[in-house]
N, C-alpha and C positions, 0 to 999 in steps of 0.2 A: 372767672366763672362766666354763664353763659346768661344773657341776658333775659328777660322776661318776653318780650319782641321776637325775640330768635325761637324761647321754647315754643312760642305763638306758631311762626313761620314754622316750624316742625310741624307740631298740629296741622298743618294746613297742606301740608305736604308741597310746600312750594321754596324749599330750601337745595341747592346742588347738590350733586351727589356727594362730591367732599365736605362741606357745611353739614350735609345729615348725618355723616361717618364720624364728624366731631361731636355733634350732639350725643349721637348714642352711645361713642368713650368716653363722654363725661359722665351720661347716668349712669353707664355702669360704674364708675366709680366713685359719685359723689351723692350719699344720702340726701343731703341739703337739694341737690337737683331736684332727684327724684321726688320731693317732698313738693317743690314748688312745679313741678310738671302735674302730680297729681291734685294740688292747688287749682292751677288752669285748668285742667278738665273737669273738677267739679264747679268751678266757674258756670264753663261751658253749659253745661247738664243743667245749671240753674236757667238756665235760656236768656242770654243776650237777648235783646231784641231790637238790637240796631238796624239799618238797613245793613249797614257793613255784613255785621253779624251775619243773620240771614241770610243775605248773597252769597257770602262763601258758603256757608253750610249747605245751601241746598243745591250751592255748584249752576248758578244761573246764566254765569255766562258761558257754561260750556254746551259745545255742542252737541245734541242730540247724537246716539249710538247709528240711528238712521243715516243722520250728518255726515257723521266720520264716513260711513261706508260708503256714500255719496262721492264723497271727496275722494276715497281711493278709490272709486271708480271713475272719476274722472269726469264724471256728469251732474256737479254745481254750476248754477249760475257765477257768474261773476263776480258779484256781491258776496255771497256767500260763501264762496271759495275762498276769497281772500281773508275773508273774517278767520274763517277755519287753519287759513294759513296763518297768519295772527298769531290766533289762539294757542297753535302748534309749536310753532319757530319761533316768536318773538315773547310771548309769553312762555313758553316753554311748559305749559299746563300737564304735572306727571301724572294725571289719572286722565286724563284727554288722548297723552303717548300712551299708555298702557291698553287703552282700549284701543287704542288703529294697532297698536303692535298685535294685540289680540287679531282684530279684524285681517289685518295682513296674512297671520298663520293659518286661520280657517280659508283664507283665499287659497294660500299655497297647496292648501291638503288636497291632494289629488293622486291619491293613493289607487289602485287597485279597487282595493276594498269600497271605499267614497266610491269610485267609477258605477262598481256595484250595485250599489246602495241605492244610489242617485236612477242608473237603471229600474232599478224596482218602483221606486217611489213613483216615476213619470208614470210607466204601463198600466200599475196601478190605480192611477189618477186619471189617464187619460181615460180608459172603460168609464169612470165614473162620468165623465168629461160629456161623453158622446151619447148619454144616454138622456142627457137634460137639454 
């Protein structure tokens, strides 16, 4: 069976991807999991309020969405950079990847259409630009 720690680290979304693939073929097939997964969430919902607690929850040491984009553009301080790499690569933070995976596809899009788009928006703006 899977431990109380582990269903935690699920929760938290800081389990490998193999680790989370076993969790979730255990709930599907063991009631008793399931029962104590939704034990830990109404836990949860009662509010911790450890520092622990909290810090995960409110995701305090991740970086800012501004951050990431920073960082994929390549113009962090030093300090900073590296924290983000940290954050990234040695932490392995899956809602940290998910957001640059994000941020990297809208970088990619440069479609036609976007080209377009982006056209109108500037000329648009710039009239307004030039007239204050």
């Amino acid at each position: 069976m899977i431990a109380r720690e582990v269903l935690a680290a699920y929760l938290d979304d800081t389990l490998s991807d193999v680790e989370t693939a076993q969790v979730e073929q255990a709930l599907r097939q063991h009631e008793t999991l399931r029962r104590q997964l939704r034990g830990l969430l109404q836990e949860r919902d009662r509010g911790e309020h450890s520092v622990g607690a909290v810090w995960r929850r409110n995701r305090l040491s991740c970086p800012s969405r501004e951050q990431l984009g920073n960082y994929l553009l390549g113009v962090l301080e030093p300090g900073p950079h590296d924290y983000v790499e940290f954050h990234l690569r040695t932490i392995g933070c899956a809602f940290c990847q998910a957001n640059l995976s994000d941020l990297e596809a809208q970088q990619q899009e440069n479609t036609p259409q976007v080209q377009e788009r982006r056209k109108r928006v500037f000329h648009s703006s710039a009239g307004l630009l030039r007239k204050k």
